[in-house]
PLY file of the C-alpha trace (Angstrom):
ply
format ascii 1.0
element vertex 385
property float x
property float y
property float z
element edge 384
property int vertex1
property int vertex2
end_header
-256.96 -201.86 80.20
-253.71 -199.99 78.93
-250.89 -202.16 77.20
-248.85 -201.24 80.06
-251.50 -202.49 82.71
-251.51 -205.68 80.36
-247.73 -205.96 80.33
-247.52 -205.82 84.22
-250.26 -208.18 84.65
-248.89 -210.83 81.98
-245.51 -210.37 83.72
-246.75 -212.02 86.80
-248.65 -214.36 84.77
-245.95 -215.75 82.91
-243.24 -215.54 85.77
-241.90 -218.92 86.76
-240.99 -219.28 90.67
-239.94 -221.98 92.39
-239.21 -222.06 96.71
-237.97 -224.82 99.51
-240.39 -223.79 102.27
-243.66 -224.74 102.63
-246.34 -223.97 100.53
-243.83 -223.24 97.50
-245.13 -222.29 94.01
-244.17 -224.50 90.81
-243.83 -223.47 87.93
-246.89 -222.88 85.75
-247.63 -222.09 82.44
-250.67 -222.96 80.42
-251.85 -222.93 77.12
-254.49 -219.28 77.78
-251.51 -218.08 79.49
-248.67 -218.49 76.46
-251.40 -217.45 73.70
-252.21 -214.02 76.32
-248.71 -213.53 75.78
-248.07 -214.07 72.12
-251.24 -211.97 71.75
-249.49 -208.74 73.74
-246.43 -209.30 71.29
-248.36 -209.25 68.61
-250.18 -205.95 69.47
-247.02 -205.03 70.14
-245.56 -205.87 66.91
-249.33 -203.81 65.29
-248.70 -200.57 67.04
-244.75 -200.38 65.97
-243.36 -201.23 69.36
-240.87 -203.96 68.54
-238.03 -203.09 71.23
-241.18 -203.94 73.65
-242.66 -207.09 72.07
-238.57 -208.18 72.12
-238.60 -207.33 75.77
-241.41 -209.55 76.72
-239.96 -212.27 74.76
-236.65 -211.77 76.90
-238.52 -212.07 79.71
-239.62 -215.13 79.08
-236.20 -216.43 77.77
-235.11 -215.31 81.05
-237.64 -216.93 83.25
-237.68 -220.53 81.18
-233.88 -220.34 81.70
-233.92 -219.56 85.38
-236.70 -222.73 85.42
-234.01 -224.86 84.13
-231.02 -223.82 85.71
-233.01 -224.85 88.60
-232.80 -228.61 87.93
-236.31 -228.10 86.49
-235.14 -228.97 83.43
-238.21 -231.41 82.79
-241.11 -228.84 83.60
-239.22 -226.04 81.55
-239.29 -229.05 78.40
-242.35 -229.88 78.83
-243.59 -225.74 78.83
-241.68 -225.55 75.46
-243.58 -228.37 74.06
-246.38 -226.64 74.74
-246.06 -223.60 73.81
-245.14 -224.84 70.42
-247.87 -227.34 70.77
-250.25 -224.39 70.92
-248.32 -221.58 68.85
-247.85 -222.93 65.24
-250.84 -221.02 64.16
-248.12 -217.79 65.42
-244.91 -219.30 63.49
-243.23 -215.49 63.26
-243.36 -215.68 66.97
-241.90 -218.89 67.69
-239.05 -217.94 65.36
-238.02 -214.59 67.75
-238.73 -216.87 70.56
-236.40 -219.38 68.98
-233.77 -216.83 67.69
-233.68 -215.39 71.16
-232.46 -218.32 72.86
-230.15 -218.94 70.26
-228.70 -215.68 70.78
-228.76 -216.80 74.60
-226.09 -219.74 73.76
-228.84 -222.37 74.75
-229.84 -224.37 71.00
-230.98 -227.31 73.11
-234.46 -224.89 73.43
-234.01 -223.02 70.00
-234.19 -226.00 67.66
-237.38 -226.77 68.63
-238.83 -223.61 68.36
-236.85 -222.88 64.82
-238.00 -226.21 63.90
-241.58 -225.63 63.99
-241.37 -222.44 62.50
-239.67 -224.23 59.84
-242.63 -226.64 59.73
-245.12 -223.47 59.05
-243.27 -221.30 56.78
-241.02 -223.84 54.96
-240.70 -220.90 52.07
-238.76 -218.95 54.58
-235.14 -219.22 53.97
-233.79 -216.52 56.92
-235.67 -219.35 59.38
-233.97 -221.71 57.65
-230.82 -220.25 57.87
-231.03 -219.71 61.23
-231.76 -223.55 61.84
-229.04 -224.56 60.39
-226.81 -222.57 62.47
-227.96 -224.06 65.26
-227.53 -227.72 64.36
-224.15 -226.99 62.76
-223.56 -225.28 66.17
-224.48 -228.35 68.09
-222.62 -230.89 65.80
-226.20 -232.79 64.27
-224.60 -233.13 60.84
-227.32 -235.67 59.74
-230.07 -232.99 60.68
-228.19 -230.02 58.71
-227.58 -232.86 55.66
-231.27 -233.38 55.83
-231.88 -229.48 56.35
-230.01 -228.64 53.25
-231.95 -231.68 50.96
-235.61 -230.80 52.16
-234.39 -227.19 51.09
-233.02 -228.01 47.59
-236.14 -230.62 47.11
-238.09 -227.27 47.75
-236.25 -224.86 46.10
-233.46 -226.93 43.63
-230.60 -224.46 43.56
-231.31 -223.01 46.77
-227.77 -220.97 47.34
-227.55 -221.29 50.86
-228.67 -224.69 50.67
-226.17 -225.97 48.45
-222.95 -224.12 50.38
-224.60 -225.93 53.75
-224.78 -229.42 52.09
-221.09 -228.53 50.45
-220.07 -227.61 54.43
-221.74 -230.59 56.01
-220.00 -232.85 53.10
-216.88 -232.00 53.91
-217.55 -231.97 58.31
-218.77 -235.29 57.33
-215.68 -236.92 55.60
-217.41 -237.08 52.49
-214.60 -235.97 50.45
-216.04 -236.81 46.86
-219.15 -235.00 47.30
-217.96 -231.91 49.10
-215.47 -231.85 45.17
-218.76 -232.40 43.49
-219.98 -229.63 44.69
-217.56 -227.57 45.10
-214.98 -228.23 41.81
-212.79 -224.97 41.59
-211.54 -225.73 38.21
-214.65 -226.63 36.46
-216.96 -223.70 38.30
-214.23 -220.64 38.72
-213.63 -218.82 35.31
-211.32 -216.29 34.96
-210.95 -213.99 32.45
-209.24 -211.05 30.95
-211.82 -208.05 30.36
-210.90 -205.97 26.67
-211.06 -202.71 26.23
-215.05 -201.54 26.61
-216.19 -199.11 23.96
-215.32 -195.97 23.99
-211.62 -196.81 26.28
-208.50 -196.86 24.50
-206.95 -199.36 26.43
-208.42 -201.21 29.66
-205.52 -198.84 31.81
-207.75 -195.94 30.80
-210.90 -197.69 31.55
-209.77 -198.99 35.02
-208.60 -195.20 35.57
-212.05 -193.94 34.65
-213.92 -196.66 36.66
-211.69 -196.55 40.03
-212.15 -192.61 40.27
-215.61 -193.16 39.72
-215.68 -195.64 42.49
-213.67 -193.29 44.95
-215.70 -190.34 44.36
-219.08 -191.88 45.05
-220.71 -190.41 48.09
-222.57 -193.72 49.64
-218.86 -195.61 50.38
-219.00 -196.74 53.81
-216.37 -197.60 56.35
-216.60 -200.90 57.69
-220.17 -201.49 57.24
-221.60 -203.79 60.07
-223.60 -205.90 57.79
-221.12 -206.67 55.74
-217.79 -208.69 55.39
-215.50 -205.58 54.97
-212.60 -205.10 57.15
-210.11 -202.10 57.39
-212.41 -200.64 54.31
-215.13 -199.21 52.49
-218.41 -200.11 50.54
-221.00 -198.92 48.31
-224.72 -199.00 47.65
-226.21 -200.72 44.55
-223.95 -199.73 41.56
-226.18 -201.14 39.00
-228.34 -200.51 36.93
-226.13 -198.14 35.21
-226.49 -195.77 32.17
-223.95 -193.74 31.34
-220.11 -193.62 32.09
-217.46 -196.59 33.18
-220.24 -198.30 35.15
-222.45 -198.74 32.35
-219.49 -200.25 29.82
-219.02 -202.67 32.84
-222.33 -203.83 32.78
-221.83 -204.63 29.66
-218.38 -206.08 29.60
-220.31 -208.52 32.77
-223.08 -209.50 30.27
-220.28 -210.64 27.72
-218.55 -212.55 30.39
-221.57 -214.68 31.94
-222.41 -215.52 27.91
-218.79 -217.12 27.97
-219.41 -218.77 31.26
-222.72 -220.12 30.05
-220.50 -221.67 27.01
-217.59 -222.66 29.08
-219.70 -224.49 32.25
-222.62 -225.78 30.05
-225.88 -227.27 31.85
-225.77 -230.50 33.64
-228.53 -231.89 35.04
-226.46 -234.46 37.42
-225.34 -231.27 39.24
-227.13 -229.12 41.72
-226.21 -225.78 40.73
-225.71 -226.31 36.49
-229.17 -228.27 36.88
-230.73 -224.88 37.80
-229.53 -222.39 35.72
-232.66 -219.22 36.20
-233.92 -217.97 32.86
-233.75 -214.42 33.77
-230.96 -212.79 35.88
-230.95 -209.56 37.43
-227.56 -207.45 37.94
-226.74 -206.05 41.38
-223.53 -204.63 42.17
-221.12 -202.47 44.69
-217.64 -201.65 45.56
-215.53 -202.06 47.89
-212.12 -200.15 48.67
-209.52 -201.40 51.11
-206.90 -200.06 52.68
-203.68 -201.28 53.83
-204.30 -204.01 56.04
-207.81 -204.38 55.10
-209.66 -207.89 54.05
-212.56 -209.59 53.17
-214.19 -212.05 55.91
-215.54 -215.63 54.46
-218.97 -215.64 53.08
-221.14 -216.43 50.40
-223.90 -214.24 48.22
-227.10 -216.09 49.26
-229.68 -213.84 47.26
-227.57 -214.69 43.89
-226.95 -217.77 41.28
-224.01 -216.25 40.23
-220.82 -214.04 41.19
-217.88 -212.31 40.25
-215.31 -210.07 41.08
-213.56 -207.15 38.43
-210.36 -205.68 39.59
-209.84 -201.82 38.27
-207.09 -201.16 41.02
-204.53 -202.65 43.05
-202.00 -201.68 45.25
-198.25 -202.04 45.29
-197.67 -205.43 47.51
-194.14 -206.25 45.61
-192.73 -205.41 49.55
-194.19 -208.52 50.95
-192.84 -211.63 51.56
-192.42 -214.19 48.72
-195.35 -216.44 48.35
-197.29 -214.31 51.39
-200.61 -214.21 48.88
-200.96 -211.40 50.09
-204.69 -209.24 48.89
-205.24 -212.81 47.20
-208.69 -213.80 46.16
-209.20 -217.09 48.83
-212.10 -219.55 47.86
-213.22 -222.62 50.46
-212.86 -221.40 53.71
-216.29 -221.83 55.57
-217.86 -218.35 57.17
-218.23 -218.35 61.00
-222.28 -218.86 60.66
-221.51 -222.80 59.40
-219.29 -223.51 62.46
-217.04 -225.70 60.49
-214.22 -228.16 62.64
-212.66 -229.85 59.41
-210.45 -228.09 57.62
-211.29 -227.35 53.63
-209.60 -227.59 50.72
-208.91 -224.05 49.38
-208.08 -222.42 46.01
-206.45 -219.20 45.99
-206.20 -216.56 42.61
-203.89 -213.47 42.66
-205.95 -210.49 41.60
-204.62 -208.57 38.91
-205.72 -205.22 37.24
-208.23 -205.92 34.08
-209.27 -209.20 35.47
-212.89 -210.66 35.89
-213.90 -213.66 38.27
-216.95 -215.41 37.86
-217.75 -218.08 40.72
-221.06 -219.99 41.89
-222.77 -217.80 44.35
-222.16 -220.62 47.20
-218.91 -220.89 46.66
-217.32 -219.45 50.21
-214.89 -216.95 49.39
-212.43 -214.22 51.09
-209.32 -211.98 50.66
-205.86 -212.37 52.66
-204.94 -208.81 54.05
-202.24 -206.92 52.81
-199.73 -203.59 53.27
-199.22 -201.38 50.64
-199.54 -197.19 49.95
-202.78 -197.62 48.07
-206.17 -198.98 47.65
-207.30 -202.05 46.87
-210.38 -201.20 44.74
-213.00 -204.46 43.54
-216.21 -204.51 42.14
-218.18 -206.92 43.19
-221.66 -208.37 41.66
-224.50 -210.81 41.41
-226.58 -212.23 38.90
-229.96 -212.80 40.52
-232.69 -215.02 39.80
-235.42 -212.53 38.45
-238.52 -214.61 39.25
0 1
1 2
2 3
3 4
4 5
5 6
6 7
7 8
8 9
9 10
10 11
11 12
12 13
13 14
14 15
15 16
16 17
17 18
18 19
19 20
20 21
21 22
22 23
23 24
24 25
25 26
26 27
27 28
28 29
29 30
30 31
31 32
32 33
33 34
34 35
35 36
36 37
37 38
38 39
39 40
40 41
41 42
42 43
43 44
44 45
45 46
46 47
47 48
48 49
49 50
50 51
51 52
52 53
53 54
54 55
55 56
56 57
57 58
58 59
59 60
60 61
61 62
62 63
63 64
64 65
65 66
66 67
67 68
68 69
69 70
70 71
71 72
72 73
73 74
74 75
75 76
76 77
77 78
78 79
79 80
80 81
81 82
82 83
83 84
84 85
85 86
86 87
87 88
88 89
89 90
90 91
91 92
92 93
93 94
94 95
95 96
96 97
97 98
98 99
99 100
100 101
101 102
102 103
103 104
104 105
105 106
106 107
107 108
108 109
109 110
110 111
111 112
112 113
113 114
114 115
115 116
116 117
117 118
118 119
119 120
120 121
121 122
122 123
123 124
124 125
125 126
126 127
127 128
128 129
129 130
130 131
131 132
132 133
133 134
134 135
135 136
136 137
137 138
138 139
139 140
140 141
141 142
142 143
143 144
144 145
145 146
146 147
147 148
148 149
149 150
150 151
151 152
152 153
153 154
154 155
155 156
156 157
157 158
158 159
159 160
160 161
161 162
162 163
163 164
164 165
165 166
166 167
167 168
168 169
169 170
170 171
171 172
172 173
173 174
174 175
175 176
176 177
177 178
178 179
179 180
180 181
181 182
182 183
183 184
184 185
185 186
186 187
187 188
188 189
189 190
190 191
191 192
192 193
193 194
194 195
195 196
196 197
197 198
198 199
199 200
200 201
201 202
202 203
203 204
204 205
205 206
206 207
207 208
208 209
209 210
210 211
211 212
212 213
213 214
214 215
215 216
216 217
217 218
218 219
219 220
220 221
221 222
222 223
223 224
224 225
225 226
226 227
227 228
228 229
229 230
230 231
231 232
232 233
233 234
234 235
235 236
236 237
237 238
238 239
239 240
240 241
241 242
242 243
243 244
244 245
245 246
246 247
247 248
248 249
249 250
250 251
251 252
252 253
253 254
254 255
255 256
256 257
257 258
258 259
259 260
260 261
261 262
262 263
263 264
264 265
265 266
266 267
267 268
268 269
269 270
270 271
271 272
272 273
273 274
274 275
275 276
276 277
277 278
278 279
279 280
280 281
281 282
282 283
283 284
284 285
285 286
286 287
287 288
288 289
289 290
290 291
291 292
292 293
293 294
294 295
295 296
296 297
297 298
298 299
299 300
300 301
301 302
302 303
303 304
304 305
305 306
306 307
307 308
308 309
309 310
310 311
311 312
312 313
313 314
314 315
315 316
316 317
317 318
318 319
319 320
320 321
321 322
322 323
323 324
324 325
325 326
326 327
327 328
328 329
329 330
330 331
331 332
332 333
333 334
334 335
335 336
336 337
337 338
338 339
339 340
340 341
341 342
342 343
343 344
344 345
345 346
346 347
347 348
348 349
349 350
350 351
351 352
352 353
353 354
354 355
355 356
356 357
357 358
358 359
359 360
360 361
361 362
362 363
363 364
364 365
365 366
366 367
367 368
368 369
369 370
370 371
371 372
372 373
373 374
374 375
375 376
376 377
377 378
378 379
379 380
380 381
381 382
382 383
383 384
């Protein structure tokens, strides 16, 4: 029997109808019947044919929704029990199946399903990511809050973790914890960068470093994976050899020394508790134009950020006090669905000047007009494990 042949006859196998005459079909859905269909996926999934092992999973998004628009709604939760009753041993699968009806709008169904994948691959952070979206999406603060501890207990200075417990902190009223955790004075270090060796004066080394930046090949406009708006953005800029790149390696190394000195271990706090013993450096650029900005996020794969400045543009035309192109920290990204409103704390960028930040520290820029680019170099130290 083809894949095809198997794909028409699962169809009909999994295909939930319902009628008001006589002689009506229910819905049904066993356990063979689920595991037939997770099996197809997964041959699917062997043979390089995702877009058709997502299709059969849409189909069945499509047919348990139609079940419980229906007023089914306790046959189509008692099929999801089951299936994850009978699927753990396929948790990859349950998280599409989950992910697609989150994608759908309907988390009622995809907690569940992320929630058992969670179960089965607890090492998983994407799943858990995607979990807490969806109880942050439905309002279960004491779920994310527990989300975000089971996470930390696994992995203590889990990034994402720690900016979702710093969300959930403040959505909760918890005012002193959400500064615990996120204390802008004590964790954002700003500094002045000197002249690297072999620059004059840090004018010529920002010269050297922006044309360096605007003459790299890999700068992409708007990149959809990214947070860049009205710009562009590189690859990996580090590791680094030779030229302006490579004395800013250095001149980074110098800087996270003094950080180290300046924000010194603490083992009451989450992130200073945690500090890796081997970091890795990975970089890129990114060049805005006039109106461009920065969308909130955070840098989940790192421990910690910064931000250098070679290049700014001309703002003096803007309003007084308009921040604009201004370096804005505390504003929650889309993904945590915040309601409350955060405290912020805002730095104007200026030419020569480093900023070094906790990687789960939620940060953005304000947009801006001017005649030139806005060129930053942005970077992560990484926990090399």
């Amino acid at each position: 029997m083809t894949v095809e042949t198997q794909s028409r006859e699962l169809a009909v196998l999994v295909k939930m109808r319902t009628g008001d005459g006589e002689g009506a079909q229910r819905p049904t859905a066993d356990e063979a019947k689920f595991e037939s269909l997770i099996k197809l996926v997964r041959e699917f999934k062997a043979v390089g044919r995702e877009v058709d092992a997502k299709e059969l999973l849409n189909q069945f998004v499509e047919n348990w929704t139609n079940l419980n628009m229906r007023g089914e709604s306790g046959s189509a939760r008692h099929l999801l029990d089951r299936i994850i009753a009978n699927s753990r041993q396929y948790p990859a699968d349950l998280h599409d199946l989950g992910c697609l009806f989150a994608d759908r709008g309907n988390d009622e169904a995809a907690e569940p399903l992320l929630r058992a994948t969670w179960e089965a691959m607890p090492r998983q952070s994407q799943v858990m990511r995607n979990l807490a979206q969806v109880l942050m999406r439905r309002g279960d603060l004491p779920s994310a809050q527990r989300l975000a501890r089971e996470q930390l207990a696994r992995r203590p200075g889990d990034t994402f973790a720690l900016a979702l417990a710093a969300v959930v902190a403040m959505e909760r009223g918890d005012a002193a914890e959400a500064r615990r955790l996120i204390d802008f004075q004590r964790l954002v270090r700003v500094s002045r960068l000197p002249p690297p060796p072999g620059y004059q004066t840090v004018e010529k080394f920002n010269q050297a470093l922006s044309e360096t930046v605007l003459n790299r090949a890999d700068l992409k406009h708007n990149p959809a994976d990214r947070t860049t708006r009205g710009g562009r953005q590189s690859g990996a800029l580090f590791p680094a050899k030779t030229g302006p790149l490579a004395a800013l390696q250095t001149s980074i190394a110098a800087a996270v020394k003094n950080y180290a000195t300046a924000v010194p271990p603490d083992s009451e706090h989450p992130f200073l508790a945690q500090r890796p013993a081997k970091l890795r450096l990975h970089g890129w650029a990114t060049v805005l134009d006039s109106g461009g900005y920065q969308q909130p996020h955070i840098h989940p794969a790192g421990w910690l950020s910064g931000v250098y400045y070679p290049r700014l543009p001309d703002i003096s035309a803007n309003a007084p006090g308009s921040r604009a192109g201004w370096l804005i920290f505390g504003e929650a990204s889309s993904a945590f669905h915040s309601k409350s409103e955060h405290p912020t704390h805002s730095l104007a960028p200026e030419e020569g000047l480093m900023v070094l930040f906790p990687s789960y520290f939620h940060h953005r820029t304000e947009p801006f007009a001017g005649s030139s680019a806005r060129i930053s170099l942005a970077f992560d130290l990484m926990p090399r494990h």
